[in-house]
VMD Tcl script that draws the C-alpha trace (Angstrom):
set ca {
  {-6.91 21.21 13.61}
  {-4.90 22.94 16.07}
  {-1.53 24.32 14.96}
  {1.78 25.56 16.74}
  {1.44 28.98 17.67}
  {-2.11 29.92 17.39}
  {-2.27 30.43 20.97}
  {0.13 32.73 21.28}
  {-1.68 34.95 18.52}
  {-5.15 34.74 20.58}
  {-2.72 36.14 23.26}
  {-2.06 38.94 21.15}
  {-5.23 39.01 19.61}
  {-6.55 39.58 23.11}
  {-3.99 42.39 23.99}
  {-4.92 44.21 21.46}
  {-8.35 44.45 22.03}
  {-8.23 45.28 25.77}
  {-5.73 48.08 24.78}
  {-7.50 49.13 21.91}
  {-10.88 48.30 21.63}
  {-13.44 50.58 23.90}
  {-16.83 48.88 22.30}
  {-16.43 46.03 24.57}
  {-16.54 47.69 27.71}
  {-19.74 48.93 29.34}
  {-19.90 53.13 30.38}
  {-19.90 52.15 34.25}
  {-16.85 50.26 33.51}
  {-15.22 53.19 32.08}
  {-15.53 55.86 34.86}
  {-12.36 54.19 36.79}
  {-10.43 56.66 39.57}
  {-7.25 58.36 39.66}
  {-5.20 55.53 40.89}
  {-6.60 53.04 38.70}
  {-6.24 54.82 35.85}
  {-2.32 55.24 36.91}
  {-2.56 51.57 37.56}
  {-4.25 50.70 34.42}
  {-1.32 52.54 32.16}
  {1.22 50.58 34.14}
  {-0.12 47.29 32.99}
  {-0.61 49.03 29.52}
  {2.91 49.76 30.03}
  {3.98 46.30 30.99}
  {1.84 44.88 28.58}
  {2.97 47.13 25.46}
  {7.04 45.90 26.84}
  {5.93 42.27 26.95}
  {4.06 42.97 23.59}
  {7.55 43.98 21.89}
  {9.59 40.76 23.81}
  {6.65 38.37 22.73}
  {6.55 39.38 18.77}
  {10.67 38.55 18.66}
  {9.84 35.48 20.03}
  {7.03 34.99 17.76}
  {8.96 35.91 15.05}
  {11.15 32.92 16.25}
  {7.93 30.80 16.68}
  {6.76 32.02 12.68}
  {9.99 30.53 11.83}
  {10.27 27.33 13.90}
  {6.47 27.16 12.65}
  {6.89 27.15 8.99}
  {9.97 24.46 9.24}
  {7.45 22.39 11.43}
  {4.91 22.78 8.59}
  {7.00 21.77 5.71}
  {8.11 18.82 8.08}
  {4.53 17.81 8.66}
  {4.04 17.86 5.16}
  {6.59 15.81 4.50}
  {5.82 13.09 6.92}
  {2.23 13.24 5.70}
  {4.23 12.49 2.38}
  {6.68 9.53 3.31}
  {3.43 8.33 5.32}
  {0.64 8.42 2.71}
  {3.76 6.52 0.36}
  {3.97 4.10 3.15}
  {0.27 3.56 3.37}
  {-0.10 3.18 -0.19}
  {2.84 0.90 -0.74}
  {1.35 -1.19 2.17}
  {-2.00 -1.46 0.79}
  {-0.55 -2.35 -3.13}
  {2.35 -4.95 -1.47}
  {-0.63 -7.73 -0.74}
  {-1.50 -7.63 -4.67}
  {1.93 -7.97 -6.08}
  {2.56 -10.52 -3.06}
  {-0.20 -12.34 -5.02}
  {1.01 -11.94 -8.70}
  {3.96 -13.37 -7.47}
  {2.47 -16.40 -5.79}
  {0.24 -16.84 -8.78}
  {3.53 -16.09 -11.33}
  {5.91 -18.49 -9.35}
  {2.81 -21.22 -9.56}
  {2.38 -20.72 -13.01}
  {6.41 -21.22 -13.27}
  {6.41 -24.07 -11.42}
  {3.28 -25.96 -13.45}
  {4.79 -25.61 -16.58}
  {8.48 -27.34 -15.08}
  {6.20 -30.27 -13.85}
  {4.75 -30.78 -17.01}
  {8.47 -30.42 -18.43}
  {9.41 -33.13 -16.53}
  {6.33 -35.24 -17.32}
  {6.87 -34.53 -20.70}
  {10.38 -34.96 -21.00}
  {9.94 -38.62 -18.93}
  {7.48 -39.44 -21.50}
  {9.57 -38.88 -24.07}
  {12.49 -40.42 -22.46}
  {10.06 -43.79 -22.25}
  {8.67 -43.54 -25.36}
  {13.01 -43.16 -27.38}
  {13.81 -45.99 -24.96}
  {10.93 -47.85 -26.24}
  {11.56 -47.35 -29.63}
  {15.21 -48.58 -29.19}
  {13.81 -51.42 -27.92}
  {12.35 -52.40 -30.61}
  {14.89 -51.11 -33.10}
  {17.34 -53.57 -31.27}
  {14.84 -56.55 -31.48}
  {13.95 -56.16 -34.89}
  {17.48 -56.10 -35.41}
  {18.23 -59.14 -33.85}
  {14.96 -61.17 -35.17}
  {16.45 -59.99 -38.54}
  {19.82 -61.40 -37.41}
  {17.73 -64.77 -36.75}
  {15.90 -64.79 -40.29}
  {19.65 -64.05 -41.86}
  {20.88 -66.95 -39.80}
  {18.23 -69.39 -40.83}
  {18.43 -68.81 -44.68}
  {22.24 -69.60 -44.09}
  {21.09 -72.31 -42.76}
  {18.79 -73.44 -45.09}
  {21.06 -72.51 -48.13}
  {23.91 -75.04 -46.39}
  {21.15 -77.85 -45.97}
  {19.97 -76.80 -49.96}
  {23.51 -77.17 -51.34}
  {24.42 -80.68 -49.14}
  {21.29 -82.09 -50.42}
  {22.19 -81.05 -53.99}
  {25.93 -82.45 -53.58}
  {24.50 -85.27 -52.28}
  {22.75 -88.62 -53.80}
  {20.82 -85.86 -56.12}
  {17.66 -87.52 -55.79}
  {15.24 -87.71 -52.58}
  {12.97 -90.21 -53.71}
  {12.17 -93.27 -51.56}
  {13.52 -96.15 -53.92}
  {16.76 -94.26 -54.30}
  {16.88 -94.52 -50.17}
  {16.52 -98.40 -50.75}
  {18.57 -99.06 -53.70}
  {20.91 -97.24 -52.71}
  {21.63 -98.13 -49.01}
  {24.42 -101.43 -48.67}
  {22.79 -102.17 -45.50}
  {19.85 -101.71 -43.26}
  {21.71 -99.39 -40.99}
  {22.95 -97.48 -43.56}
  {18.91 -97.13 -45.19}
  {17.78 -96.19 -41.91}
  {20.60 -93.49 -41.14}
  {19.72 -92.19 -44.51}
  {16.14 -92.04 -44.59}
  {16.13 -90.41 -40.86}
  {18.72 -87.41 -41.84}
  {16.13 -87.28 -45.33}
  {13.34 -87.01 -42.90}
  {15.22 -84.30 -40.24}
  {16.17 -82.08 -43.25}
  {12.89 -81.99 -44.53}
  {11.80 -80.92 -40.76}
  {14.86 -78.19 -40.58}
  {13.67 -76.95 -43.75}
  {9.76 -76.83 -42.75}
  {10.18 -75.23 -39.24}
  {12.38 -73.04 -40.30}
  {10.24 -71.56 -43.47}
  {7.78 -71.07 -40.69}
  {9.99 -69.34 -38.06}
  {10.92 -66.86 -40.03}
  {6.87 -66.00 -41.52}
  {6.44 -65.81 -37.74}
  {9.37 -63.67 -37.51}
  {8.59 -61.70 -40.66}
  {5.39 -61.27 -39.40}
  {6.11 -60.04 -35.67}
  {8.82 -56.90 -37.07}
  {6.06 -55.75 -39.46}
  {4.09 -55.52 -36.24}
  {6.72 -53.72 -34.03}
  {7.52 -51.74 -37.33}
  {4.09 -50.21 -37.41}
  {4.17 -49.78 -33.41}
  {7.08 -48.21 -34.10}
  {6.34 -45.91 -36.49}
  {3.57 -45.04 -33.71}
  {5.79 -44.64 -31.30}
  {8.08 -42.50 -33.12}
  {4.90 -39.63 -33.96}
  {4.26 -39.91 -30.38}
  {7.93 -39.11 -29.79}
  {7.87 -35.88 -32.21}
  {4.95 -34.48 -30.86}
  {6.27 -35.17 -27.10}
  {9.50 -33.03 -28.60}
  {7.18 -30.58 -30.08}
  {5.77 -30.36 -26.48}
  {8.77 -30.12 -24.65}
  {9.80 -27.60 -27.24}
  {6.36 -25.20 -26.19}
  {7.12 -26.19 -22.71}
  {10.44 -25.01 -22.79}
  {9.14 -21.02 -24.49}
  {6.10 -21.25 -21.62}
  {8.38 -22.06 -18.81}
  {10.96 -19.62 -19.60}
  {8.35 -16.67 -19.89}
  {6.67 -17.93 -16.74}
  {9.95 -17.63 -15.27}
  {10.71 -13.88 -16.41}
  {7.66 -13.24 -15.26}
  {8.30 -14.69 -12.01}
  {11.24 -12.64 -11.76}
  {9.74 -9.14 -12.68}
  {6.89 -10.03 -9.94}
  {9.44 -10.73 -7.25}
  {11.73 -8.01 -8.20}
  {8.52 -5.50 -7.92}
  {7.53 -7.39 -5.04}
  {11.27 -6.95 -3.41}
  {11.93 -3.70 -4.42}
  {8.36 -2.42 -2.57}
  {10.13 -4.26 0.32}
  {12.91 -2.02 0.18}
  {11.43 1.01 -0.75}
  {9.17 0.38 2.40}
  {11.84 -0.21 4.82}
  {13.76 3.01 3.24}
  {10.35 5.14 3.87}
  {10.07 3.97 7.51}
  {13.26 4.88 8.13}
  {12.56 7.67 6.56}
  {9.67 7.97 8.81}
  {11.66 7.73 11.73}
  {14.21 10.58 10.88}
  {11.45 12.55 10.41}
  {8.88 11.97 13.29}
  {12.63 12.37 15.74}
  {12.65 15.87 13.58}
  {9.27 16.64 14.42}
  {9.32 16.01 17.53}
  {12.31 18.03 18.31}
  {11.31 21.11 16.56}
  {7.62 20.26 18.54}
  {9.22 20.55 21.51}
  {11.17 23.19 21.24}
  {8.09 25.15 19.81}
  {6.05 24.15 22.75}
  {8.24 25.32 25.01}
  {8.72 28.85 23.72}
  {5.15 29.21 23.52}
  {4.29 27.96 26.64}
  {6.70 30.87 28.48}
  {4.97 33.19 26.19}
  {1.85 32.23 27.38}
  {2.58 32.12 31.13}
  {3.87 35.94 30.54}
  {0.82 37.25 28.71}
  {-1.98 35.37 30.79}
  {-0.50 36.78 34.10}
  {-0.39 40.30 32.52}
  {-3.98 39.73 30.94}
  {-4.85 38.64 34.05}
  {-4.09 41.80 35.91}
  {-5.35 43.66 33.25}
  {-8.56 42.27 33.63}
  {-8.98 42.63 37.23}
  {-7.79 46.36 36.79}
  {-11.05 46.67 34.80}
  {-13.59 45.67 37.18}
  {-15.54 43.22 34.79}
  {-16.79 41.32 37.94}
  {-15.93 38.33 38.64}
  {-16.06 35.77 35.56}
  {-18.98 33.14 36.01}
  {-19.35 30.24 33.66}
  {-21.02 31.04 30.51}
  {-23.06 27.87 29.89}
  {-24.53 25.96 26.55}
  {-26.40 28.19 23.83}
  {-24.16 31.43 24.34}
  {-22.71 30.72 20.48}
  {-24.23 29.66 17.42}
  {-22.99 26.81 15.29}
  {-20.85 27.85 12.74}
  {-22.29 25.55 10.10}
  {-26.02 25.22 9.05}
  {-25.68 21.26 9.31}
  {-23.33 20.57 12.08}
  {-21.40 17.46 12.03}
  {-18.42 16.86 14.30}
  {-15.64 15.21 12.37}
  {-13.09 15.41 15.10}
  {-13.82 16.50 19.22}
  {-11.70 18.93 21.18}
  {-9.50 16.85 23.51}
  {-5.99 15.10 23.13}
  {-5.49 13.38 20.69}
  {-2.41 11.21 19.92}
  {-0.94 11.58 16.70}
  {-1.09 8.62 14.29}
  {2.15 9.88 12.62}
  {4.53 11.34 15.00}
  {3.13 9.07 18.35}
  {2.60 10.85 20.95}
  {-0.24 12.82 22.53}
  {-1.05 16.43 21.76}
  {-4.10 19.14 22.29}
  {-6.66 18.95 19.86}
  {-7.74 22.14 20.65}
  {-10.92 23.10 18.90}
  {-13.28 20.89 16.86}
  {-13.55 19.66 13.60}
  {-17.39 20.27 11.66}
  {-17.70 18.60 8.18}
  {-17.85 21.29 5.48}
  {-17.68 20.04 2.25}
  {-15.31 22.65 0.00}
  {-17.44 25.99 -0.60}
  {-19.64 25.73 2.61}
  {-20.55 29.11 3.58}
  {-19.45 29.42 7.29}
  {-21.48 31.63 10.17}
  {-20.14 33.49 13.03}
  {-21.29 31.84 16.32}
  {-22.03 35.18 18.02}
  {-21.64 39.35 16.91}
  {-18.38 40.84 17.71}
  {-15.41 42.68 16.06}
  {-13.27 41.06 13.43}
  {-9.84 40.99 14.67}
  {-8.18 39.39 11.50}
  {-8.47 37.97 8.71}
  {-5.75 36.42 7.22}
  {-3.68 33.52 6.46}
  {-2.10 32.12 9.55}
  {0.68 29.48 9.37}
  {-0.98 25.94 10.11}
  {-4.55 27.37 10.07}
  {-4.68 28.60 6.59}
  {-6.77 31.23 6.16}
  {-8.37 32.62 9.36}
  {-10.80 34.81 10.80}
  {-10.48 36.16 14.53}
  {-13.31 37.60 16.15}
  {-13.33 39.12 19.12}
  {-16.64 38.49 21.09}
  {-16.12 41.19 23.94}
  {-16.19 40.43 27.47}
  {-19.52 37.68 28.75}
  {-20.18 37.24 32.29}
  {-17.16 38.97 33.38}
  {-15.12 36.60 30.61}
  {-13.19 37.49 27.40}
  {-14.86 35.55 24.77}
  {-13.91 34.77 21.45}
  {-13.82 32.31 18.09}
  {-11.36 31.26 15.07}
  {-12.40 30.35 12.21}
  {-9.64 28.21 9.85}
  {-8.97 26.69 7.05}
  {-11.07 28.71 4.77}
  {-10.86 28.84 1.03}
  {-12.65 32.28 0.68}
  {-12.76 35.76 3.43}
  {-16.42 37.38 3.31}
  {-15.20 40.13 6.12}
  {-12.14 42.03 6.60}
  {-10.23 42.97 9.62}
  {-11.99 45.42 11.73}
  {-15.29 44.75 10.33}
  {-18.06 44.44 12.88}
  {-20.25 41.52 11.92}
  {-23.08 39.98 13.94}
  {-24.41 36.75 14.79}
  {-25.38 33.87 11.50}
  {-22.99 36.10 8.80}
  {-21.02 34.60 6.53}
  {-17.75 35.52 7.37}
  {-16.00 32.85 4.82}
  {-16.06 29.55 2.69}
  {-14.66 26.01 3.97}
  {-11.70 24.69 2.51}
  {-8.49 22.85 2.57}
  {-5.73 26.13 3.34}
  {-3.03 25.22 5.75}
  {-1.93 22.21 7.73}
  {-5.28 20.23 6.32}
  {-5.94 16.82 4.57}
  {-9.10 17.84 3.08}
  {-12.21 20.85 3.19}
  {-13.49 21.36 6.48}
  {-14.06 23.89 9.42}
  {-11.49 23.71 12.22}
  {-13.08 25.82 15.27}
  {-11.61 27.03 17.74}
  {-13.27 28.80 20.98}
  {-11.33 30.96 23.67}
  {-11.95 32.44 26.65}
  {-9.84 34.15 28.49}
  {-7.18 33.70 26.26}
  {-7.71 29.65 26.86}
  {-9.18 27.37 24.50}
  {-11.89 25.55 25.73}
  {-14.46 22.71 24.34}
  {-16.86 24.62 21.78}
  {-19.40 22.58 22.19}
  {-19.70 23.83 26.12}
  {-20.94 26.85 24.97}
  {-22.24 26.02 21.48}
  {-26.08 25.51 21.22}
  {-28.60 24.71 20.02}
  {-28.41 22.58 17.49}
  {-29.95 24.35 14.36}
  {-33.09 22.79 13.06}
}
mol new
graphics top color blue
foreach p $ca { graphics top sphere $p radius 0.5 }
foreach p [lrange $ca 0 end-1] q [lrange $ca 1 end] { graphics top cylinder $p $q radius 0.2 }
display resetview
């Protein structure tokens, strides 16, 4: 994955070797004249000045570099915490629905319950009330019958018919008195039998009663459980929309976040880009010169198969091209491409040529340089990044299909793989123009 600054060091990279580095030139190259050899130390000269302006500035770069880094980092961080609280916010979304359902069931069965048992005590005052005034009625009708009892006994104290006759001084009078005989006798009869009837209907409500009144106890026994069930549905309730609200907040905090950050980033991208691009523009017009001061011909395009793949098994993961970041938002130079090398994968070099580092490298991790020489009148050569493990050194010549390290996860990286990177003429270009062919 590319990084700030890597350019820059092919730049140097490059320097070096066409100021230092005799293998890659051919003998016919070498026998130059007078004047070009005065020419060639000027742009040596030039070249060694712009060499001493350029490493201040990439000093500058190192350190704008590393602060980019640890800001990358960091908004990898806040992001991956954003991702993760967006992916766990649906569940506790739903153990709050399912929480503040649960809450709500058991208050509808409180109310059920509790208008139940408000029926069933107003029922059973009901029929407290009319046993009470049925007893009333009875109590009324024995003083009634106790009044009729004792008139009877203060009366004629006998009832029986010839009594009536003898007794009367006229007809009217016999006929009064054997008619108020005859209605007592009535009173008396019906109202021995209203209150059986009476009697009869309260030991009926009494045993409905006593029904109703278990019913009531275990409605109060219910309302009692309801009461314990609703309450801990309702702290439960509250702990799931607390969670759920404070993964609200804690999300809007880490976009913010976000925000401050990717502004941060960007800034410090900028500013980066900028430096390096004027370091660029110096060193590819001095490179340029320098080139044309060596008579490598004129450069011609190099064409599919002159490099090897750098894995046994190649897999692109990621292409060269732009590529907008998903973080930060805006579009930036993917410049190289990404193979899939699971951690520990030995990694080849794509053609022979000198080592020109091997080190760690801010943003690429550890890194191997190699310095392919000049092809078809073109400076060639390859990075390899990321790597957990160095098999070569710096200086080392090494040739084509060596192991020159192990895949892993060093550097600006989210996991083990093989960022590649291919240059020419201190440019990056698409690897996979000259790469080839695929390895069986």
């Amino acid at each position: 994955m590319r990084q700030p600054g890597r350019l820059y060091t092919a730049f140097v990279a490059l320097l070096a070797v066409v100021v230092c580095s005799g293998w890659a030139f051919s003998a016919a190259s070498a026998v130059v004249s007078p004047t070009s050899l005065r020419q060639e130390e000027d742009y040596d000269d030039q070249i060694a000045d712009a060499n001493k302006d350029a490493q201040k500035i990439q000093n500058q770069l190192e350190d704008l570099e590393s602060e980019l880094e640890d800001t990358d980092q960091a908004i990898i961080k806040t992001n991956k915490r954003i991702k993760a609280l967006e992916a766990k916010l649906p569940g506790l979304q739903k153990q709050l629905a399912e929480a503040t359902e649960r809450y709500n069931e058991a208050v509808v069965q409180q109310k059920i319950v509790a208008d139940k048992l408000k029926a069933a005590i107003a029922q059973d005052k009901d029929i407290t009330e009319q046993i009470a005034a049925d007893n009333e009625r009875i109590e009324q009708l024995k003083i009634n019958l106790g009044a009729l009892a004792r008139e009877q006994y203060m009366g004629e104290g006998t009832s029986d018919s010839l009594a009536i006759v003898f007794g009367s001084e006229t007809s009217t009078d016999f006929v009064q008195r054997f008619a108020a005989q005859h209605s007592a006798a009535r009173i008396q009869s019906n109202s021995l039998d209203e209150i059986e009837e009476i009697a009869a209907t309260n030991r009926n409500r009494g045993a409905r009663q006593e029904a109703v009144r278990e019913y009531i106890e275990e409605l109060k026994k219910q309302a009692d459980a309801l009461v314990v069930e609703a309450a801990a549905a309702k702290k439960v309730a509250t702990e799931k929309k607390n969670a759920v609200d404070a993964a609200l907040n804690e999300l809007d905090d880490l976009k913010a976040e976000l925000a401050a950050q990717r502004k941060e980033a960007i800034a410090k991208q900028q500013e980066l880009e900028k430096k390096q691009d004027k370091v660029r523009a110096q060193i590819r017009a001095l490179v340029k010169k320098k080139l044309e001061s060596q008579n490598h011909g004129n450069p011609t395009p190099l064409g599919k198969g002159f490099l090897s793949f750098p894995t046994k098994v190649p897999y692109v993961t990621s292409s060269y091209g732009m590529r907008f970041h998903p973080i930060l938002h805006y579009w930036r130079l993917h410049a190289g491409t990404d193979f899939r090398a699971y951690c520990g994968t030995p990694i080849y070099a794509a053609a022979e040529g000198k080592v020109l580092w091997a080190k760690y490298v801010g943003g690429f991790g550890n890194q191997v340089m190699i310095d392919h020489g000049f092809v078809k009148g073109n400076s060639l050569m390859s990075s390899y990044n990321h790597l957990s493990k160095f098999k070569v050194r710096t200086g080392q010549y090494v040739v084509r299909g060596q192991v020159v390290g192990y895949s892993g996860n060093e550097g600006l990286s989210t996991g083990c793989h093989l960022h590649f990177e291919v240059y020419v003429n201190g440019d990056t270009v698409n690897p996979i123009s000259i790469l080839g062919p695929v390895p069986n």
